[in-house]
C-alpha positions as CSV (number, residue, x, y, z in Angstrom):
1,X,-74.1,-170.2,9.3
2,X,-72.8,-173.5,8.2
3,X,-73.9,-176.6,10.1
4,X,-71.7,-178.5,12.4
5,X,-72.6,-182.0,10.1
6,X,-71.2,-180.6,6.9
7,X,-67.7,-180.3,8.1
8,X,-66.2,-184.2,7.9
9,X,-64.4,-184.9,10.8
10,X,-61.1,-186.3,9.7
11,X,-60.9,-188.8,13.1
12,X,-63.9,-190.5,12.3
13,X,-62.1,-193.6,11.0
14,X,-59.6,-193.5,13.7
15,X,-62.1,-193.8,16.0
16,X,-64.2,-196.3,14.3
17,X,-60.8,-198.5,14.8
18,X,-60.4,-197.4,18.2
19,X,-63.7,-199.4,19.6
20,X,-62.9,-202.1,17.6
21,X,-59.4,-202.4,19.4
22,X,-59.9,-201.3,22.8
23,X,-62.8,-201.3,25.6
24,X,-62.6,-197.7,26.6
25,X,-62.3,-195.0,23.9
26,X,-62.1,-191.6,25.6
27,X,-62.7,-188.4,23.6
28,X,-60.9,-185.5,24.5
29,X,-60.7,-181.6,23.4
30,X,-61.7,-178.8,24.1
31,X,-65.5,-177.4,24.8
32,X,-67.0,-177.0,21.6
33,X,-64.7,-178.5,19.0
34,X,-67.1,-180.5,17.9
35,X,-66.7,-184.0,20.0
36,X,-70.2,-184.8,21.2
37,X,-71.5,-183.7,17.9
38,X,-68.7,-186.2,16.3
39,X,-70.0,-188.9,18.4
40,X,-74.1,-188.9,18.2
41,X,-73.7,-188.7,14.9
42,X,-71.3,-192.1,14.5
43,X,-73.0,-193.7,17.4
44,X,-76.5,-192.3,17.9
45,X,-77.6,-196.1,18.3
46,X,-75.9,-196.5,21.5
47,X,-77.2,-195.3,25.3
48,X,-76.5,-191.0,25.4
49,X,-75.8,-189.4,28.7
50,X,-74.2,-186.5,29.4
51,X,-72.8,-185.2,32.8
52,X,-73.8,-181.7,32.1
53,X,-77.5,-182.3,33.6
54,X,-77.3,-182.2,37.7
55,X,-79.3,-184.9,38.3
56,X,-76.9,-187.5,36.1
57,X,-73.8,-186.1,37.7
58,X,-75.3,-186.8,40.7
59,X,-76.4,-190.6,40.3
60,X,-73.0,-191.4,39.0
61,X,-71.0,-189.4,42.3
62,X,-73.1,-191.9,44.3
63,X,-73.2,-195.2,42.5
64,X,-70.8,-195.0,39.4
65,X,-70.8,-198.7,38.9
66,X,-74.5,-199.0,39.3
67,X,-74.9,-196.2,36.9
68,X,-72.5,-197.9,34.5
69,X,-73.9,-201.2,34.5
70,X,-77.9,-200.0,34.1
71,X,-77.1,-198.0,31.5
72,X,-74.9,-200.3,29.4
73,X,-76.1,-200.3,25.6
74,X,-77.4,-204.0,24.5
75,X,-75.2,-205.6,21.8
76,X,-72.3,-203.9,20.4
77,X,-73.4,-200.6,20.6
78,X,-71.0,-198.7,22.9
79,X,-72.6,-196.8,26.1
80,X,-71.7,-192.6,25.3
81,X,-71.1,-190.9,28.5
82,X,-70.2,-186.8,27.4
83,X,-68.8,-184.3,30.3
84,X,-66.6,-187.3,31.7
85,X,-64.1,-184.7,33.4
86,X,-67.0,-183.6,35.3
87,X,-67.4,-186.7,37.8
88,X,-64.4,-187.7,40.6
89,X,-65.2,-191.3,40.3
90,X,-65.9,-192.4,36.9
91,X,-62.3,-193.0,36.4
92,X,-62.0,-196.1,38.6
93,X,-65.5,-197.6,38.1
94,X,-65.0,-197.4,34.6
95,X,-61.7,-199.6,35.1
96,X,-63.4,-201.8,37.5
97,X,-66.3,-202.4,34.7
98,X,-63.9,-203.1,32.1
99,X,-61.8,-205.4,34.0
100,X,-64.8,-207.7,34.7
101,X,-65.8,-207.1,30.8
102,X,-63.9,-208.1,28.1
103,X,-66.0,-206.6,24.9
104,X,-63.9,-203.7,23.1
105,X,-65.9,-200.9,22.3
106,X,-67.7,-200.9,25.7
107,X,-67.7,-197.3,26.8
108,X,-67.1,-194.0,24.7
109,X,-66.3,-191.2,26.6
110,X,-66.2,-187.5,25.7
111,X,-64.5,-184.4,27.6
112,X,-62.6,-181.4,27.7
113,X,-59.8,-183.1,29.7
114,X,-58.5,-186.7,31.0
115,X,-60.3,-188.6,33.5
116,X,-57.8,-191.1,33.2
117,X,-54.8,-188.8,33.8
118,X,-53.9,-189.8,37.4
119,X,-50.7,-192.3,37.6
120,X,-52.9,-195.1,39.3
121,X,-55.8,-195.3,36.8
122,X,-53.0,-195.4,33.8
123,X,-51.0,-198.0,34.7
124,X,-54.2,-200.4,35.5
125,X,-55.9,-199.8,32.3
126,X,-52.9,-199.7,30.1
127,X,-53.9,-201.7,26.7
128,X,-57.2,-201.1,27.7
129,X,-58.4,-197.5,27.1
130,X,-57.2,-195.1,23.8
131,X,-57.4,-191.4,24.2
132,X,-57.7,-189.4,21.1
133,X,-57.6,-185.3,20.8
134,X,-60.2,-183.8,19.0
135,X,-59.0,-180.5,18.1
136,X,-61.2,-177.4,16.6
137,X,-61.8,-177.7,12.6
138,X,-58.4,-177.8,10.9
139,X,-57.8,-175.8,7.3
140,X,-58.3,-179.5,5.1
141,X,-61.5,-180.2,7.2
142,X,-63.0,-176.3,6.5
143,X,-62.2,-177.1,2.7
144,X,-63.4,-180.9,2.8
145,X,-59.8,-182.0,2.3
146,X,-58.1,-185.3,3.5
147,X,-55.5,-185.0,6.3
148,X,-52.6,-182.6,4.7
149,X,-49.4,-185.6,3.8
150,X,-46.4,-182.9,4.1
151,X,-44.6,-184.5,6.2
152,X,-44.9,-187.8,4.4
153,X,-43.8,-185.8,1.6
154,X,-40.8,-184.2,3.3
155,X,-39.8,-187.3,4.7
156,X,-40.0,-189.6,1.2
157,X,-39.6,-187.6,-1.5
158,X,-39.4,-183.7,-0.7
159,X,-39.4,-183.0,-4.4
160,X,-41.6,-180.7,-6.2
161,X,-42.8,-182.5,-8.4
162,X,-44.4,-185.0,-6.0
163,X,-46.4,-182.1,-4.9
164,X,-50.2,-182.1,-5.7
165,X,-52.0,-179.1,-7.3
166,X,-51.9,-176.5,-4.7
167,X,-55.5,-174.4,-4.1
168,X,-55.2,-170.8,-5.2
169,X,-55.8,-168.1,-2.0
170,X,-55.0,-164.6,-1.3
171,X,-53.6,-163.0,1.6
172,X,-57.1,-162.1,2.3
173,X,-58.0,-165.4,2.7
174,X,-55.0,-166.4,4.9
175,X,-56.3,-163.4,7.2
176,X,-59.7,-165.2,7.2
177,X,-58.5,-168.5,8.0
178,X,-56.4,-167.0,10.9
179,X,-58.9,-164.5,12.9
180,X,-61.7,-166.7,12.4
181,X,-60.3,-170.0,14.1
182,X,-61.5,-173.8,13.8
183,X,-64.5,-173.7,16.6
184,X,-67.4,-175.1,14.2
185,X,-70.4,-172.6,15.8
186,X,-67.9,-169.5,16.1
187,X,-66.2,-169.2,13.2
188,X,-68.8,-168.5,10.4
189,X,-69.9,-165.5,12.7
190,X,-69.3,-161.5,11.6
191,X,-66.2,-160.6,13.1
192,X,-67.4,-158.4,16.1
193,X,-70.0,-161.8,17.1
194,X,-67.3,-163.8,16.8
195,X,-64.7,-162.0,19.3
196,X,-67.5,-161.5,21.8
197,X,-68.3,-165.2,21.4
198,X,-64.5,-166.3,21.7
199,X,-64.3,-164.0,24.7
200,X,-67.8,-165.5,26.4
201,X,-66.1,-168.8,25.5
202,X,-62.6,-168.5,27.6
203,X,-64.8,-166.9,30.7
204,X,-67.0,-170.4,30.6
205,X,-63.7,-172.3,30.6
206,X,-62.0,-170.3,33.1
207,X,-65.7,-170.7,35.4
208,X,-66.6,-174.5,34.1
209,X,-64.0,-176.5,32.5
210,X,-60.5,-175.5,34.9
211,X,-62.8,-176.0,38.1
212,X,-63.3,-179.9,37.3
213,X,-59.4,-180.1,37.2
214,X,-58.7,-177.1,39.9
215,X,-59.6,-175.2,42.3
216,X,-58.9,-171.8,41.4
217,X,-59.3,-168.8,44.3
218,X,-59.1,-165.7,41.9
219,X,-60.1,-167.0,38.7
220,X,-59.5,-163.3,37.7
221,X,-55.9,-163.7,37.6
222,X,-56.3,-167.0,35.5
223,X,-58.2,-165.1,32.9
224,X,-55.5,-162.3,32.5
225,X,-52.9,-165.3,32.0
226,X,-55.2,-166.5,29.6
227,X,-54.9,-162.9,27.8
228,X,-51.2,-162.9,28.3
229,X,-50.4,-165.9,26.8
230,X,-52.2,-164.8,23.5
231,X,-50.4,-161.8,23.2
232,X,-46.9,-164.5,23.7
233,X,-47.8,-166.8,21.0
234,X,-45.6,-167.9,19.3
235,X,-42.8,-166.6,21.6
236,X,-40.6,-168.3,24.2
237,X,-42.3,-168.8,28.0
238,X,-40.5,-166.9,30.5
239,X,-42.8,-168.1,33.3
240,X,-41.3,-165.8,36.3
241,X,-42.4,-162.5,33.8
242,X,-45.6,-163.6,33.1
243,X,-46.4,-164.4,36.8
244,X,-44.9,-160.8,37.3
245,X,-47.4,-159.6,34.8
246,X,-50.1,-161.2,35.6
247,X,-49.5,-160.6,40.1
248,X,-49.3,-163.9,41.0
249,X,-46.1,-166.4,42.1
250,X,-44.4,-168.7,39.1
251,X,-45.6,-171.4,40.8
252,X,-49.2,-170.7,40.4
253,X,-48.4,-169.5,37.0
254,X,-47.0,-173.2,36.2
255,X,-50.3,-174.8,37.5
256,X,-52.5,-172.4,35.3
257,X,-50.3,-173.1,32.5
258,X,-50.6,-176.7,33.2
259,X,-54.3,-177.2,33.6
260,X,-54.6,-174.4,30.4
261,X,-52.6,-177.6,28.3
262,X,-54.7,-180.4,30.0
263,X,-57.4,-178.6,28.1
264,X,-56.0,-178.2,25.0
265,X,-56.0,-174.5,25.2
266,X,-52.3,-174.0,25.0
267,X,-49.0,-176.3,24.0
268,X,-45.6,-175.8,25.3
269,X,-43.2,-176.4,22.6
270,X,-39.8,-177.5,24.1
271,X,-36.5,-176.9,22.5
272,X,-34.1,-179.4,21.0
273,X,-31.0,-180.5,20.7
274,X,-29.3,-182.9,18.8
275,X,-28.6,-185.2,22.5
276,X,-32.0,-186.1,24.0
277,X,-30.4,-185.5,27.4
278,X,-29.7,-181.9,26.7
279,X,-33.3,-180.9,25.5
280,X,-34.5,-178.1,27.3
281,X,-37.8,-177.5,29.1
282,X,-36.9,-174.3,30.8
283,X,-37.3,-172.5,27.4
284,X,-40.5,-173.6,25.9
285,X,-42.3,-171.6,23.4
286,X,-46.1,-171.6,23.6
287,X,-49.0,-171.4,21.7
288,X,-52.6,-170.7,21.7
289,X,-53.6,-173.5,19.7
290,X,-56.6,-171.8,17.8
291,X,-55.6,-168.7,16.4
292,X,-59.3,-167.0,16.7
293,X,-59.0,-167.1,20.2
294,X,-55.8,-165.3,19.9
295,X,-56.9,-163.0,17.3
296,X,-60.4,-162.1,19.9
297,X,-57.9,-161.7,22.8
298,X,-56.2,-159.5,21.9
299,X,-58.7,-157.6,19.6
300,X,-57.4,-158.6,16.1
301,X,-59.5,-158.5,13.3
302,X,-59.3,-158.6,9.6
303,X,-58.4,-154.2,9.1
304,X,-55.2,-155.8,12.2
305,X,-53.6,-157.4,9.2
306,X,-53.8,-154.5,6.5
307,X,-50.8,-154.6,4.0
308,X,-49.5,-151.1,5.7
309,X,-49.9,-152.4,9.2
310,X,-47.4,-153.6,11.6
311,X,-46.5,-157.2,10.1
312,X,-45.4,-158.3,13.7
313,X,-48.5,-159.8,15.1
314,X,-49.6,-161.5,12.0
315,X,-46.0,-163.4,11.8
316,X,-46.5,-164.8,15.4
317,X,-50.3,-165.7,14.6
318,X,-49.5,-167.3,11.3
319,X,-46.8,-169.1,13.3
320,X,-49.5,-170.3,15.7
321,X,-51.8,-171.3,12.7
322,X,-48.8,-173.3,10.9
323,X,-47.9,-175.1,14.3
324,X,-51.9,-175.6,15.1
325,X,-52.4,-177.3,11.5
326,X,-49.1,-179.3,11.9
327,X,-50.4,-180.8,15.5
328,X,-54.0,-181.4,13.7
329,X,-52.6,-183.5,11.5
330,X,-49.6,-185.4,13.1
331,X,-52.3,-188.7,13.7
332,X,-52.5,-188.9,10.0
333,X,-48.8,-188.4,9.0
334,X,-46.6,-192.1,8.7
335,X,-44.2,-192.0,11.1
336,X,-44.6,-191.0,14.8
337,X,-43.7,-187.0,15.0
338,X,-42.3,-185.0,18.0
339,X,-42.4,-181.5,17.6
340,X,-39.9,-178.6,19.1
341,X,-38.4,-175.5,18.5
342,X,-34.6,-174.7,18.2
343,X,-32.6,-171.9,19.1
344,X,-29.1,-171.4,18.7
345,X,-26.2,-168.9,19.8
346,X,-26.2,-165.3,17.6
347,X,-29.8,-165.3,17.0
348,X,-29.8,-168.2,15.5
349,X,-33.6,-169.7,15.3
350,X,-35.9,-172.4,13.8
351,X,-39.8,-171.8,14.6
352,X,-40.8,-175.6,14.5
353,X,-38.9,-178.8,14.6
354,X,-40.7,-182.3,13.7
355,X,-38.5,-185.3,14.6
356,X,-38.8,-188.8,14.1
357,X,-36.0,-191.5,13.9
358,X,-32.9,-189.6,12.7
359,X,-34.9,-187.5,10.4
360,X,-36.1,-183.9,10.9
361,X,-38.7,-181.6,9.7
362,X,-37.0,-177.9,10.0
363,X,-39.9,-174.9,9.6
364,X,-40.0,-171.1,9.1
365,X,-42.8,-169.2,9.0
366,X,-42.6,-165.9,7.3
367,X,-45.4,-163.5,7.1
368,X,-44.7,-162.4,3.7
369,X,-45.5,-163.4,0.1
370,X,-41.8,-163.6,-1.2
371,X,-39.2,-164.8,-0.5
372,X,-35.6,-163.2,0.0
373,X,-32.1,-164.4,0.4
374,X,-32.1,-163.2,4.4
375,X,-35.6,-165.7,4.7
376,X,-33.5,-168.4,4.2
377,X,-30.2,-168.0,6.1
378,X,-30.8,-169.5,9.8
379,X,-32.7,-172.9,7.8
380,X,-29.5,-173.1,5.2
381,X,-27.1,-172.9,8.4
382,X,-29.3,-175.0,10.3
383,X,-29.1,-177.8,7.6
384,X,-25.1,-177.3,6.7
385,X,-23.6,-176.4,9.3
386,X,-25.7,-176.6,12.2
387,X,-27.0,-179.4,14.8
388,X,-29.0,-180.8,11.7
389,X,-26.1,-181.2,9.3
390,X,-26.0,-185.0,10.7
391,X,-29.2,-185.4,10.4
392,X,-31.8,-186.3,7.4
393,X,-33.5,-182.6,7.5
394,X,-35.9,-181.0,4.9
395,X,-36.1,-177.0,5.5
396,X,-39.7,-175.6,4.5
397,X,-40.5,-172.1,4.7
398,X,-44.2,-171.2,4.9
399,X,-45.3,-168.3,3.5
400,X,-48.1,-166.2,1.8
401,X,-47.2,-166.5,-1.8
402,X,-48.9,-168.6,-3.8
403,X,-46.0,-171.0,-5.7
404,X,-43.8,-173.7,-4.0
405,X,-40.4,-172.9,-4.8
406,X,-37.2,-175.1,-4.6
407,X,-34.5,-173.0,-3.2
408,X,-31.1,-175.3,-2.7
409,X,-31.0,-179.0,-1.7
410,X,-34.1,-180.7,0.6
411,X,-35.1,-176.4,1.0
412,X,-38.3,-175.5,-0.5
413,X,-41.3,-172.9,0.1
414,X,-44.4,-173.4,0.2
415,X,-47.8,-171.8,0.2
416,X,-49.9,-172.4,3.7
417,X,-52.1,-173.9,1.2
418,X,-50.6,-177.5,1.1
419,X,-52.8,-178.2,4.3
420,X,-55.8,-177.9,2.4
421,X,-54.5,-179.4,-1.3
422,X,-57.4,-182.1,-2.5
423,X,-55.3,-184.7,-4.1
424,X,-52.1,-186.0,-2.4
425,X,-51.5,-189.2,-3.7
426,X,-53.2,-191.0,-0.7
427,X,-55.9,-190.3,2.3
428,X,-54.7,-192.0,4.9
429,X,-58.3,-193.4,5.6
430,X,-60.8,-190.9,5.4
């Protein structure tokens, strides 16, 4: 099994900068992905405390600004608190400590969700606090890759040439990348470990990590959303049929679905339109946001994804995968992205939109490795005569073969391996 330390963590220079800039840097993802690992090893000179041992959790209930003011590092060194979500009132002493101190850097915080979520806290400590997402291992960081620049590329030159070398990979491979996920101690595991650890993992959310966040009365019914909403990834949300499903009310099905994307579990993908005012959030799409917790839901290994098999649940996984590595990535891309779906009248589809400014991003994901003619009708329509004819819009299929093709104006294909490629023409820092 590979070590956690020999994966490079593409945020570590993001967060380097975030201490230097503001006085509370809170650390956020889910359980697992590798955050208090991230941390010890950047900071291991600073004062360690996590809210995982009783006793701690209990000092700080208590006396959470005597706590924080004991244990503050000397010097520059930032004080490292891990299991944040776990304490009601660290939220508000925190604030109070850092509005009487004025050092950046002061605190680090790690946790699976946002202590500083609440309307009240946000406001007071605006400019004072910077939240990043650590997400599980993307494809670049498995490979030892800088951040992938596709967008940069689709958005300044989107031109074939301008491409670096792409890796080499088989299907096989793709399979690999899919089923085994991005959670650092998980994924190296033989495939039958693995699902039983993926499956152990979701019941220690469902029992640990929702409880800081909810109280939950059957936690049974949360864990057969949890299994639901794998086997819709990739698919548009009809929340009143999955409450149906599952035998509870849409309403309780909301607030699962809500805490499960305070976690980091899940993402909602909204659908667009060419008018902010008329983008919709009744028809979201959502995803599991690692694909080996998918694949162990729902029992999918490697034999799943056979050539003969069904190709239906490997295209809405490797849709998953492609959206997962996309959101990874978005901190290291240029410009500020927004990501969507888009569906039109007479089937008319595109799996994910990226907008920013007047410039869009338009993806298809097929689960093949060629390309034909009816592959590349709803992006072509899309772009000409659809809602994204006024608009700057590159078209990128993503796809299983193993050459980048140009296939019209600003409409290209290309391999899933441009989010691993080694040599884009910059690094954006790490």
């Amino acid at each position: 099994m590979m070590d956690n330390d020999l994966f490079p963590r593409h945020m570590t220079s993001m967060l380097t900068e975030a201490l230097q800039s503001a006085r509370v840097v809170n650390v956020i993802g889910p359980r697992q992905a590798g955050k208090t690992t991230l941390v010890r090893e950047l900071y291991g000179r600073g004062r360690f405390v996590t809210l995982d041992h009783e006793a701690t959790l209990t000092a700080f209930e208590n006396d959470p600004a005597g706590q924080l003011e004991a244990l503050m590092a000397e010097g520059n060194a930032p004080l490292i608190i891990d299991e944040a979500q776990r304490s009601k009132r660290l939220a508000l002493a925190t604030k109070a400590h850092v509005d009487l101190h004025r050092r950046m850097g002061q605190v680090l915080l790690t946790g699976s969700s946002n202590i500083f979520s609440s309307a009240e806290v946000m406001d007071s400590l605006a400019g004072r606090v910077q939240t990043l997402v650590l997400h599980p291992l993307s494809a670049a960081e498995i490979y030892r890759a800088p951040p992938t620049a596709l967008l940069d590329w689709a958005q300044h030159s989107a031109d074939l040439a301008a491409l670096p070398n792409l890796p080499e990979f088989t299907r096989s491979e793709a399979i690999d990348l899919i089923t085994m996920g991005g959670y650092p101690e998980i994924r190296p595991l033989d495939e039958r470990a693995r699902q039983r650890r993926y499956r152990a993992y979701i019941d220690s959310i469902v029992d640990r990590d929702v409880a800081d966040i909810l109280k939950v009365r059957k936690t049974d019914a949360l864990r057969r959303t949890i299994d639901q909403l794998a086997a819709r990834t990739a698919n548009e949300l009809n929340m009143q049929e999955l409450g149906s499903n599952v035998g509870i009310q849409r309403q309780t099905a909301e607030q699962y679905c809500d805490v499960l994307e305070r976690l980091s579990l899940v993402k909602r993908l909204g659908a667009w339109a060419s008018g902010e005012v008329r983008r919709d959030i009744r028809h979201p799409k959502i995803h599991i946001l690692d694909t080996g917790i998918a694949s162990a839901l729902r029992n999918l290994g490697a034999d799943s994804f056979a050539a003969d098999a069904h190709p239906a649940a490997l295209g809405g996984l490797l849709e998953t995968w492609v959206f997962s590595e996309l959101i990874k990535n978005l901190p290291y891309a240029d410009s500020e992205w927004r990501p969507w779906h888009w569906r039109g009248d007479a089937g008319r589809e595109v799996d994910i939109l990226l907008e920013t400014g007047r410039e869009l991003v338009a993806f298809e994901i097929k689960a093949s490795t060629t390309i034909t003619p009816a592959d590349l009708k709803n992006l072509k329509w899309f772009m000409s005569e659809g809602p994204g004819k006024s608009w700057k819009t590159t078209g990128i299929i993503m796809y299983l073969g193993s050459q980048p093709l140009s296939l019209g104006d600003r409409l290209f294909a290309l391999p899933l391996s441009v989010f691993w490629a080694k040599s884009w023409p910059k690094s954006h820092g790490v």
